[in-house]
C-alpha positions as CSV (number, residue, x, y, z in Angstrom):
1,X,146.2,147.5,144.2
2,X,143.1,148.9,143.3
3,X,139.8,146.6,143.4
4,X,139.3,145.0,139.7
5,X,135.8,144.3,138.3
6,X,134.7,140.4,139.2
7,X,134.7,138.3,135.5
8,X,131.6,139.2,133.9
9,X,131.5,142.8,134.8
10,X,134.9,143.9,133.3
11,X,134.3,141.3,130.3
12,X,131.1,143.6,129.9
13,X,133.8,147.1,130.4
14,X,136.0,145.6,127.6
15,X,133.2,144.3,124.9
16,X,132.0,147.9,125.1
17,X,134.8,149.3,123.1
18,X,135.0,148.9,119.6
19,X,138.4,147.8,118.4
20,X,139.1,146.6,114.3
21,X,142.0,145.5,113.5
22,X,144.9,148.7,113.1
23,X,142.6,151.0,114.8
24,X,142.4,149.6,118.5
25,X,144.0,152.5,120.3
26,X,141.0,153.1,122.6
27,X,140.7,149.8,123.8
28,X,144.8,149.9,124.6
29,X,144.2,152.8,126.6
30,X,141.9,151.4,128.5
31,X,143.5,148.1,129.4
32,X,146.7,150.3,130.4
33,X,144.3,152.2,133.0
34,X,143.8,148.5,134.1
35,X,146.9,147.1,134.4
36,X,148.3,150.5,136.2
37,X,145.4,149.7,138.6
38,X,147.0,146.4,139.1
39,X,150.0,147.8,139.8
40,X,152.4,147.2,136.8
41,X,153.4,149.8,134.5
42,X,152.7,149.0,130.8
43,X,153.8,150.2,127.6
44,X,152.1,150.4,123.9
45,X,155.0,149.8,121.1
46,X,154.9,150.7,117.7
47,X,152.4,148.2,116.6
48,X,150.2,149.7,119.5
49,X,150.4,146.2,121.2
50,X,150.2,146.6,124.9
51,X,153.2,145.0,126.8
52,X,153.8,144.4,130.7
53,X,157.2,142.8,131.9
54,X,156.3,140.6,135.2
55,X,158.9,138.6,137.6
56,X,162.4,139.0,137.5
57,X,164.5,141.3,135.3
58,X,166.1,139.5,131.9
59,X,164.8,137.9,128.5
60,X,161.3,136.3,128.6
61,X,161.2,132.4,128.8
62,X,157.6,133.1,128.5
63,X,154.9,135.6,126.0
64,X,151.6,135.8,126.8
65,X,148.8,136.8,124.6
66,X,145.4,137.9,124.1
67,X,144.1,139.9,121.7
68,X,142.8,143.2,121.7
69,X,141.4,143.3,117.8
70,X,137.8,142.3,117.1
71,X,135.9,141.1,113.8
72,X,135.1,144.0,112.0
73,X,134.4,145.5,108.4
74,X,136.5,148.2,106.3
75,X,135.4,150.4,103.6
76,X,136.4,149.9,99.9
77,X,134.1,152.7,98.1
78,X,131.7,155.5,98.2
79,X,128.8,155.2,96.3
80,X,126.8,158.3,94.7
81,X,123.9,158.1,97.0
82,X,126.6,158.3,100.4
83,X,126.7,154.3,100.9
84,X,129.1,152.3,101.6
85,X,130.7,149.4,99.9
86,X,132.7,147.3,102.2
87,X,135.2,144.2,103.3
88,X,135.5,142.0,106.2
89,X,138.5,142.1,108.6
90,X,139.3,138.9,109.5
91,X,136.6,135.7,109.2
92,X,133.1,137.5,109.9
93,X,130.3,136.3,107.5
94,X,127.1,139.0,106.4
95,X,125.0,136.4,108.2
96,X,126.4,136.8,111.8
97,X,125.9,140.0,112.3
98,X,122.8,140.4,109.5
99,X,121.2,144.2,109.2
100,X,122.3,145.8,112.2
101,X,123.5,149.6,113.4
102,X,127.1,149.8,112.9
103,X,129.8,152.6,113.9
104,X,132.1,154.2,110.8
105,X,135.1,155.0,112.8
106,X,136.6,158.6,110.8
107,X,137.3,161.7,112.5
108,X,134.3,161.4,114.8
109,X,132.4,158.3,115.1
110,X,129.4,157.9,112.2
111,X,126.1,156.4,112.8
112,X,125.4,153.9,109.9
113,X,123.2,150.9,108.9
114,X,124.4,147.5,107.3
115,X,122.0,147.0,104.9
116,X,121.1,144.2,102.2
117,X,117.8,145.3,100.8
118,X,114.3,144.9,100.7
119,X,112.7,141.9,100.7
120,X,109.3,142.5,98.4
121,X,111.3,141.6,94.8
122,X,111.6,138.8,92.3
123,X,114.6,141.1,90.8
124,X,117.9,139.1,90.0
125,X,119.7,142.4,90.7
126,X,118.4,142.1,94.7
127,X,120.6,140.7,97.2
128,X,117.7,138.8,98.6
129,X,116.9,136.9,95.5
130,X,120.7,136.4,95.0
131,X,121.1,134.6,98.4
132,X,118.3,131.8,97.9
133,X,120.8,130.3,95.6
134,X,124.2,131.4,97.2
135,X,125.6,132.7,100.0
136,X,125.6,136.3,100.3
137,X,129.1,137.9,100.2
138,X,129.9,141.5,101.4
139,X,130.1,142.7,98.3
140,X,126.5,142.7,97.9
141,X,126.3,144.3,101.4
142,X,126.6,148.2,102.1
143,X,126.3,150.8,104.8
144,X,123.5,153.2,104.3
145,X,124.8,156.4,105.9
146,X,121.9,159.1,105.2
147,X,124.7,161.7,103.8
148,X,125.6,162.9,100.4
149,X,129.6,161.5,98.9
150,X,130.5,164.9,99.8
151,X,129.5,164.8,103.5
152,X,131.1,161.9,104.4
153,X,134.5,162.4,102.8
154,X,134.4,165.6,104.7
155,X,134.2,163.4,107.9
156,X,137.1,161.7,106.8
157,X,135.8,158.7,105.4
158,X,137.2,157.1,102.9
159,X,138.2,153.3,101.1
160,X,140.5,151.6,104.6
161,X,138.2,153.0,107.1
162,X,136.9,151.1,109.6
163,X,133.4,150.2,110.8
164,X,132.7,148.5,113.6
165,X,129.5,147.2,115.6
166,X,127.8,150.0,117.1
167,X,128.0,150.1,120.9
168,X,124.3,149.8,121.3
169,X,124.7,145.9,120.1
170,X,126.8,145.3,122.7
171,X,125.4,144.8,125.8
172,X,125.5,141.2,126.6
173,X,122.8,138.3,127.4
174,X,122.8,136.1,130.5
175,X,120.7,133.4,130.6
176,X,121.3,130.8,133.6
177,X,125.1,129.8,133.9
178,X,125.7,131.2,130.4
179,X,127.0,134.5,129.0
180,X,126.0,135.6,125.5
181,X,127.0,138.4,123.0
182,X,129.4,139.5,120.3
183,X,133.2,139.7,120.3
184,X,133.6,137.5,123.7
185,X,136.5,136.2,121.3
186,X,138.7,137.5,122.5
187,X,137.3,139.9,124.8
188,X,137.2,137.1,127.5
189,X,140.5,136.2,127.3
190,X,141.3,140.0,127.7
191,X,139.6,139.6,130.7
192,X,141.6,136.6,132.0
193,X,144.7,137.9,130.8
194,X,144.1,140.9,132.9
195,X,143.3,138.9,136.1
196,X,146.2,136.0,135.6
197,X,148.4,139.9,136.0
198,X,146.9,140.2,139.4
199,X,147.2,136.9,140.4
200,X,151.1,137.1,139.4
201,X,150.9,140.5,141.3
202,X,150.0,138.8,144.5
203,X,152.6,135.7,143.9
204,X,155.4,136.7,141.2
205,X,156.9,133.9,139.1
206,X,160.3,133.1,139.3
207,X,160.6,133.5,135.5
208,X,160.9,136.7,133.5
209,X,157.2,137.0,131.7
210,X,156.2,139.4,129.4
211,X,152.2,139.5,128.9
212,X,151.1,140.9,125.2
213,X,147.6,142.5,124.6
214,X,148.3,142.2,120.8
215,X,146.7,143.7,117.8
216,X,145.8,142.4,114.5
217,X,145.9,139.2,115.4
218,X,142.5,138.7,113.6
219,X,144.3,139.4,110.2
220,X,147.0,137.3,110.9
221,X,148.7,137.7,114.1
222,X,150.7,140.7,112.8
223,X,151.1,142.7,116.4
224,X,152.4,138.9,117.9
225,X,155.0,138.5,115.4
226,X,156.1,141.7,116.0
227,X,156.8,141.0,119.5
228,X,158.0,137.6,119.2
229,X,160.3,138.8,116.2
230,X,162.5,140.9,119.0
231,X,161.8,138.4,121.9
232,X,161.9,134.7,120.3
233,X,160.8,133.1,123.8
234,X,160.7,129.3,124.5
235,X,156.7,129.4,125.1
236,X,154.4,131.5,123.6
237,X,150.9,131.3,125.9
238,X,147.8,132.3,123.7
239,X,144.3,133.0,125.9
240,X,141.5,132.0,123.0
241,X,138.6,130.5,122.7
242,X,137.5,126.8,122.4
243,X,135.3,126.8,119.1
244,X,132.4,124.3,120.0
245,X,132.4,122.5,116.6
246,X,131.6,118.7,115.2
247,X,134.6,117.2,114.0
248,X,136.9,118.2,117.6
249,X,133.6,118.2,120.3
250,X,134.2,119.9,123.6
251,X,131.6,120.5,126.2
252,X,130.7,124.3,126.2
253,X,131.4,124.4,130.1
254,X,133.8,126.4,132.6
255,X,136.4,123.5,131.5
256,X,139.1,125.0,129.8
257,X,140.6,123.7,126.3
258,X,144.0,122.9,124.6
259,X,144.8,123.3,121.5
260,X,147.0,120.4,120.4
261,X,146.8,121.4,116.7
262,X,145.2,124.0,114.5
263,X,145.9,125.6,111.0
264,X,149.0,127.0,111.8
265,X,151.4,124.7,114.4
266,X,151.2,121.7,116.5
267,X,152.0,122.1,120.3
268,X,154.7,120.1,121.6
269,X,154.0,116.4,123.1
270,X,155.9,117.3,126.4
271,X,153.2,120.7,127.1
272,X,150.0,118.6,126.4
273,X,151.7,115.7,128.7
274,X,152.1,118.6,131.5
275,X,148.8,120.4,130.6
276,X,147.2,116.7,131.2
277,X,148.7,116.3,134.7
278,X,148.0,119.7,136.5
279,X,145.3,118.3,138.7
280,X,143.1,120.3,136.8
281,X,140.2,119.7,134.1
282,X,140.8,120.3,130.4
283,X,139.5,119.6,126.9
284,X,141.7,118.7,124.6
285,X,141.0,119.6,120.9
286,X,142.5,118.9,117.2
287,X,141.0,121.6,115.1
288,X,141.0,121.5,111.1
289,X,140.7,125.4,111.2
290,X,142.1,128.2,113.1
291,X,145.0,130.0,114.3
292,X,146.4,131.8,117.5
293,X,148.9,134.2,118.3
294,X,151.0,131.1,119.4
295,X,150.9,128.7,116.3
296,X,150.9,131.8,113.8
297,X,154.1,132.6,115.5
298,X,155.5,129.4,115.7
299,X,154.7,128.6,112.0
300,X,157.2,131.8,111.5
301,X,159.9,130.5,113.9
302,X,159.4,133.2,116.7
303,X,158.8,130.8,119.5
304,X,159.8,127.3,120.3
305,X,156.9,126.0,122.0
306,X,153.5,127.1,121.2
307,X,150.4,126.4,123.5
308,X,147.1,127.9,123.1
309,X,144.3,127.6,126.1
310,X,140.7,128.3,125.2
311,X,137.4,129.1,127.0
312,X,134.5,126.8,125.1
313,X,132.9,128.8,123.2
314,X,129.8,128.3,120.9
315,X,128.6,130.5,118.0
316,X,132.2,132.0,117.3
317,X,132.4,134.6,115.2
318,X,129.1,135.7,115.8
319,X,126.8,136.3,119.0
320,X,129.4,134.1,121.0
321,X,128.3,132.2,124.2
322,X,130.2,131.1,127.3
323,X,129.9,129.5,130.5
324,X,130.1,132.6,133.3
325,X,132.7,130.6,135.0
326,X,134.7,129.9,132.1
327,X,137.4,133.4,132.4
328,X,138.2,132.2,136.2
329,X,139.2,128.3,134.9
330,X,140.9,129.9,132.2
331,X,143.1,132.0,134.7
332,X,143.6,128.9,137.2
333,X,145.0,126.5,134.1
334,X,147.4,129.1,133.3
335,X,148.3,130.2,136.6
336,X,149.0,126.2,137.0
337,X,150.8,125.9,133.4
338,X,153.3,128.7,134.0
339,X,154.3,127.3,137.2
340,X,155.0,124.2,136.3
341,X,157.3,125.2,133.0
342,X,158.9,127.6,135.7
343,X,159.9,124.9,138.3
């Protein structure tokens, strides 16, 4: 088994690839390498999900996730002077990532700008006057791309392509114990997904497990539900985050979280009861908003018993923060989880 990158350093590997929703073949490719480095042998299905079957051979009593999609935007029309009108994919807001370099993913990657105008106006027409009343929405956003309609359609753009944050705005921030920078959801639990595989590669379960790095999940868990629709296990495992927010408080630390309810699903009394008596520190959470591959499956009947296990997380959505231990306790609770629903 080849040597994998300690925590930090492949979470740094993975938020260097830019992944939107139904376009993160490149990111798949590389988490294949990884696994094969592990020493399973993966597979991408038609959704372009990555899947890896671990322990013995049979149906899985067990899926776990974690996501390969990140926030991103998509475009809905080309202007006359080559900008870009656009849309979010999944639950960004203009003011997280503000005016910033971005990547237009067509044929060959586009340099671009997101842009909401100058400042030095009293105009009701300018975005800027506009949001001291109201929030700004994307559709008063656009992509300046410093090329004619023509140009850019040539380069394949057009209304559904995706644009992503430029690579240059990803290099991360570490400031003490702490880890800063954008798409750590769910990047990190990429991370910890990958290195709960070669834990289970050193010690096997005694269970048939099949380990999902899904797509779309930001848009609605579509590439889980179309594992779970052929599978239908008794546990679904999602690796999330642990939003640091008022009304369900959780200290943004290395302790892991749990779910016990979100948007979607509620998880089963008897998987918080053994969650709770593991030995091992967790934060326990009631959310009024959010979903994982887990409850979004569930809420469709694809898995019996959904569980979702965070890292704290602060800023979600945005220029995320985490403790730098927090990808390791994530990997213990669920090493510790799937053995006890395997015994």
């Amino acid at each position: 088994m080849a040597n994998m990158p300690k925590a930090v350093d492949l979470l740094q590997d993975l938020v260097n690839i830019p992944a939107p929703p139904g376009q993160e073949g490149e990111l798949a490719q590389i988490v294949c390498d990884k696994v094969r480095a592990i020493g399973f042998e993966p597979s991408i299905d038609a959704k372009g999900n990555v899947v890896v079957a671990v322990g013995p051979v049979g149906d899985p009593k067990v899926v776990v996730t974690a996501h390969l999609d990140e926030l991103a935007l998509m475009v809905t029309a080309i202007l006359r002077d080559g900008s870009l009108l656009v849309t979010n994919l999944g639950g960004v807001q203009p003011w997280k990532w503000g005016e910033t370099p971005v990547e237009i993913m067509a044929n060959e990657p586009i340099p671009g700008i997101l842009s909401f105008g100058s400042v030095h106006t009293e105009s009701r027409e300018s975005t800027i006057v506009q949001g001291k009343s109201r929030p700004i929405e994307w559709n008063q956003t656009s992509v300046f791309t410093g090329r004619t309609p023509e140009a850019i359609a040539k380069m394949g753009v057009r209304p559904g392509t995706r644009i992503a944050m430029a690579r240059s705005r990803r290099a991360m921030t570490k400031i003490g114990e702490y880890i800063g920078g954008y798409f750590l959801d769910d990047r990190a639990d990429l991370a910890a997904w990958l290195l709960l595989l070669r834990r289970l590669k050193e010690a096997p379960p005694s269970i048939p497990i099949l380990f999902a790095a899904t797509v779309c999940e930001e848009v609605g868990g579509h590439g889980a539900l179309y594992v779970l629709q052929g599978t239908r296990p008794e546990f679904c495992v999602a690796l999330e985050l642990g939003p640091v927010v008022p009304d369900s408080p959780v200290e943004l630390s290395a302790i892991p979280t749990v779910w016990a309810h979100d948007s979607f699903a509620a998880t089963d009394s008897r998987d918080l009861d053994i969650l709770a008596n593991l030995g091992q520190e967790v934060q326990f959470q009631v959310l009024s908003r959010g979903g994982s591959d887990a409850s979004c499956a569930a809420s469709n009947g694809l898995c019996a018993r959904p569980v979702t296990l965070g890292i704290p997380m602060e800023n979600t959505h945005g220029y995320e923060i985490i403790h730098r231990h927090g990808i390791d306790r994530l990997v213990d609770l669920t090493v510790a989880y799937l053995s006890a629903i395997a015994a």
